[in-house]
Structure formats: structure tokens, C-alpha cells
BAFI-3210 file (N, C-alpha, C; in Angstrom, 3 decimals, decimal comma, padded with zeros to 6 digits):
// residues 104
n [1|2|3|4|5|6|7|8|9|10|11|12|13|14|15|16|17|18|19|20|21|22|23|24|25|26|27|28|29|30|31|32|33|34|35|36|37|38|39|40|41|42|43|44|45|46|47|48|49|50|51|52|53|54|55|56|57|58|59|60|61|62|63|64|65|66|67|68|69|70|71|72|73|74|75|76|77|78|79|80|81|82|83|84|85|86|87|88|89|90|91|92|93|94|95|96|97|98|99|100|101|102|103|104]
n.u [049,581|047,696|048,040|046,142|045,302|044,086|045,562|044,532|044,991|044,227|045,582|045,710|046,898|048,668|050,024|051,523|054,547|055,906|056,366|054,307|052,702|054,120|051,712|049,752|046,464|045,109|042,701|042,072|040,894|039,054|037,798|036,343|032,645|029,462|028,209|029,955|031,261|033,802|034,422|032,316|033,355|035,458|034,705|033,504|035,577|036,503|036,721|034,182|031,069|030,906|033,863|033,753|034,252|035,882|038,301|040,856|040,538|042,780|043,387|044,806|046,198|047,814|048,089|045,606|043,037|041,838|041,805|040,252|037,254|036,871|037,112|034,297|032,874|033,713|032,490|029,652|029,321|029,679|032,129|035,525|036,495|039,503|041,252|044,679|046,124|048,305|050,755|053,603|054,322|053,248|055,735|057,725|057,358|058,060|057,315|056,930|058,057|057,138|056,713|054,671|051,131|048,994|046,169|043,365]
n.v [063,058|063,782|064,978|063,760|061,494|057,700|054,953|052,044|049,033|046,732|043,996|040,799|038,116|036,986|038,745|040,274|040,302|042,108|044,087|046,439|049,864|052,017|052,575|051,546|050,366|046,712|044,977|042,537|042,611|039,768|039,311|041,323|042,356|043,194|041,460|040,123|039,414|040,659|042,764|044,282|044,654|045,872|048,422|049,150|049,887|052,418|055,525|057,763|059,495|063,079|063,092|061,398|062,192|063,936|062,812|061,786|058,459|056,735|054,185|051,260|048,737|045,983|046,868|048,780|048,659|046,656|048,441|050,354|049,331|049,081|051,985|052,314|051,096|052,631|055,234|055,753|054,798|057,140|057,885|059,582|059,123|057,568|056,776|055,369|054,012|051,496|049,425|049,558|052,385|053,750|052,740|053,624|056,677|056,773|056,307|055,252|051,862|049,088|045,254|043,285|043,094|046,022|046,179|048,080]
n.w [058,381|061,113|064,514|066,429|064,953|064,630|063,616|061,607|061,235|058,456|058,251|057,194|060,133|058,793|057,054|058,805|059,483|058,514|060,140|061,504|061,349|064,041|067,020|065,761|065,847|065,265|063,735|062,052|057,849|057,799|060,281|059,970|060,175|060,058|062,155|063,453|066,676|067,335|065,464|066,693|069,155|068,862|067,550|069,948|071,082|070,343|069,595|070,624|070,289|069,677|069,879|067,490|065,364|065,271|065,251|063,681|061,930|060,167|057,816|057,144|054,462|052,482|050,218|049,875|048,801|050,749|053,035|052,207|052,025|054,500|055,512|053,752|055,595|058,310|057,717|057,582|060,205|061,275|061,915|061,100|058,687|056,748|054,160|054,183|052,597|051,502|053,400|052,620|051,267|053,457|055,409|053,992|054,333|056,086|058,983|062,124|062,548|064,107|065,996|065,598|066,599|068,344|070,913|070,878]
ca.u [048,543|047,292|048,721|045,775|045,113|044,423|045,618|043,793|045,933|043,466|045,744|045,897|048,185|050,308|050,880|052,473|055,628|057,231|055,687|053,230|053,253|053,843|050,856|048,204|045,722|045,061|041,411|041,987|039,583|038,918|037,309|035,002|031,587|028,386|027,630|031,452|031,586|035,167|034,128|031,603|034,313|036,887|034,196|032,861|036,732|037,103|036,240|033,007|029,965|031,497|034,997|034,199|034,076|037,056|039,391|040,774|040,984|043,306|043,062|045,707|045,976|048,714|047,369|044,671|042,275|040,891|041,611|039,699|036,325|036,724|036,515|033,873|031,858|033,552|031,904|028,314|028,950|030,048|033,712|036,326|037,758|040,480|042,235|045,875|046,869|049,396|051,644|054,718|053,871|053,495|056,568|058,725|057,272|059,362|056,433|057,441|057,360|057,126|056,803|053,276|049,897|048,465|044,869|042,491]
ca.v [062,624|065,160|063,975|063,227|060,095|056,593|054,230|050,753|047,928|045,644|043,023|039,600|037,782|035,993|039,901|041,310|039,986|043,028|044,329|047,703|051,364|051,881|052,820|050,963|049,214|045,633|044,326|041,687|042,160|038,229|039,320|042,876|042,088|043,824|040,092|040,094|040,262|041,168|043,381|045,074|044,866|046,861|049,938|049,692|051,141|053,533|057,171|057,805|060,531|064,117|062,784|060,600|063,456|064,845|062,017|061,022|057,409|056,280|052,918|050,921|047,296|045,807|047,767|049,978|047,825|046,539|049,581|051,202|048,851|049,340|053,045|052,399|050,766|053,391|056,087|055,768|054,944|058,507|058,042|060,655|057,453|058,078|055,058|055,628|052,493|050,156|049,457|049,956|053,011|054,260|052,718|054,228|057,791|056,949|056,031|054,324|050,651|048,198|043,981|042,776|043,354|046,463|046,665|049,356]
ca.w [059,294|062,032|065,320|066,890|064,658|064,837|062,576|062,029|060,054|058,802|057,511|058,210|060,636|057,991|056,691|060,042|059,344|058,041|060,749|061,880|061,877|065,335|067,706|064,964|066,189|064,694|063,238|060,755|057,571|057,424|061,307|060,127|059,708|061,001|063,223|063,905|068,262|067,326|065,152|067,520|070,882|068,314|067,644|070,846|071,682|069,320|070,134|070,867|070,485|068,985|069,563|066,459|063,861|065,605|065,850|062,113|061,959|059,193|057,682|055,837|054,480|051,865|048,798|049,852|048,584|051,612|053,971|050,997|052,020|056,037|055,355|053,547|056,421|059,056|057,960|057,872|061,192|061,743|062,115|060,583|058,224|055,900|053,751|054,145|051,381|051,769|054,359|052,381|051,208|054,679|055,811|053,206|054,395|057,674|059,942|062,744|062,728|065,435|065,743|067,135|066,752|069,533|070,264|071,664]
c.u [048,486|047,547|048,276|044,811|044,471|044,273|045,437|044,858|045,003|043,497|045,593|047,313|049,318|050,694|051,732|053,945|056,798|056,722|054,106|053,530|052,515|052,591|049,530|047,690|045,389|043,674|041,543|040,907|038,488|037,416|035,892|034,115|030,809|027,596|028,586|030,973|033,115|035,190|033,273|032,642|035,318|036,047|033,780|034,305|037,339|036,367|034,697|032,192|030,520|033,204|034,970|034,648|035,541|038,496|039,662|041,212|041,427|043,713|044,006|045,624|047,554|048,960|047,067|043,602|041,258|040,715|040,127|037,689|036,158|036,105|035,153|032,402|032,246|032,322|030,294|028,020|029,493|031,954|034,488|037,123|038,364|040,989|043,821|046,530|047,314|050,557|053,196|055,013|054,776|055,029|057,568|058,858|058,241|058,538|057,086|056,742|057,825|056,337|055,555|052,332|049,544|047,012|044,041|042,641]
c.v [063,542|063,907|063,344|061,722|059,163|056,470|053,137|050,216|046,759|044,700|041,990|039,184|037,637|037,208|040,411|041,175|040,633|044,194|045,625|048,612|051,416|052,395|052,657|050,034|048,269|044,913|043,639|042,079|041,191|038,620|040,562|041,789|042,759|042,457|039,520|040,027|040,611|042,263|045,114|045,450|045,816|048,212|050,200|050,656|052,050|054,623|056,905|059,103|061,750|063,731|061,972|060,972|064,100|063,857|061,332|059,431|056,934|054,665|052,239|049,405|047,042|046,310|049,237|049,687|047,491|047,632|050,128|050,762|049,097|050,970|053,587|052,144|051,572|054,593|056,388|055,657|056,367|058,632|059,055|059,268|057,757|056,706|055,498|054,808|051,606|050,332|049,881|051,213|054,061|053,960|053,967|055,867|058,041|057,317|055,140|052,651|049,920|046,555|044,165|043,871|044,326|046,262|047,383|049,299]
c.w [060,509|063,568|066,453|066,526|065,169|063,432|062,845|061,161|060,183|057,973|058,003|059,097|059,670|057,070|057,708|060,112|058,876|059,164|060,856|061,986|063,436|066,573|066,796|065,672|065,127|064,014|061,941|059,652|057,728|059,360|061,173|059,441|060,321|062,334|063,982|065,162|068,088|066,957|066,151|068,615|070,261|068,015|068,871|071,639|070,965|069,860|069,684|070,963|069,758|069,031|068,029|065,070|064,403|065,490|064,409|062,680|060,235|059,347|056,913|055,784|053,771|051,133|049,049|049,456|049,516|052,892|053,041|051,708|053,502|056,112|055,407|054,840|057,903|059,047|057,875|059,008|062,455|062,016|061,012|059,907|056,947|055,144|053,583|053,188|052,129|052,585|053,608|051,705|052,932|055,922|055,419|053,379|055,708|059,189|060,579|062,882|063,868|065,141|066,582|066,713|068,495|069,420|071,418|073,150]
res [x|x|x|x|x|x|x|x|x|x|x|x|x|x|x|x|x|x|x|x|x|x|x|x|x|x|x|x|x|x|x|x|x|x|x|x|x|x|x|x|x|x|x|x|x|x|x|x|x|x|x|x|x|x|x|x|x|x|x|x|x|x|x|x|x|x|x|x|x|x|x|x|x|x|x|x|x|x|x|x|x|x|x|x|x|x|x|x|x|x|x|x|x|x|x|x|x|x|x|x|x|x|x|x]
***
């Protein structure tokens, strides 16, 4: 991952329990929608204007499955969106993890 990143984790609560790679931000799927205001208040802090093409945002869930579908609705809206898979996965590469939901 290029080290000016972000990474989204967009599992649910009752997944966080093994916890997060550390400096991910948090957006439940169960919460994306295009009518979401959660939804909307979490892109409205994500990089913005030519930073958005510049700034990879990598996406992961339990699988890859549902990162896989966030992606899908980053990038039309111009975002640099990547699906990174499944959290264990990304642990096991020796990403740092950390307890607790961060967010933007």
C-alpha cells in the first residue's frame, strides 16, 4: 500500500472485535447508502477535488466481498478506490492493528 493511503473498514460493529488496521477509518456497510447522512458526512471528509485521484483509498471488509461493493460505489465518484479484502488477510501481512473504531 503506497504510504499515502487511506484505509476504510466497512465492517460492522459486532466484527471489530479482533480489532482494526491501525489508522482505518470506520463506515459500517449496514450505514452506505446514496440517502445515508452518515454516509454523505463520511465523503464529505474524504479528500477532496484533484487530491481524490491522488490519494489511494483502500477498502477492506471480512472477505472482500463487501469492501468489493463500496469500491464499487467509490469510484464513479472519482475516488482512487482499491478493495484490499479481508481483514485477516491484511492482518497476517503485519499491518498494524489497533482496538476501536477511528473516524475522519
Amino acid at each position: 500500500m503506497e504510504p499515502n493511503a487511506l484505509l476504510v473498514d466497512v465492517r460492522e460493529a459486532s466484527e471489530l472485535a479482533d480489532g482494526m488496521i491501525k489508522g482505518a477509518l470506520w463506515m459500517p456497510t449496514s450505514k452506505i447508502s446514496e440517502s445515508s447522512q452518515e454516509w454523505k458526512a463520511f465523503l464529505a471528509k474524504l479528500p477532496s477535488g484533484d487530491a481524490k485521484m491522488k490519494t489511494p483509498v483502500y477498502v477492506y471488509c471480512r472477505s472482500g466481498a463487501r469492501s468489493g461493493s463500496v469500491v464499487a460505489l467509490l469510484k464513479p465518484l472519482g475516488f482512487r478506490a482499491e478493495n484490499a479484502g479481508g481483514f485477516s488477510e491484511l492482518k497476517r501481512s503485519g499491518l498494524p492493528v489497533t482496538v476501536g473504531p477511528e473516524t475522519p
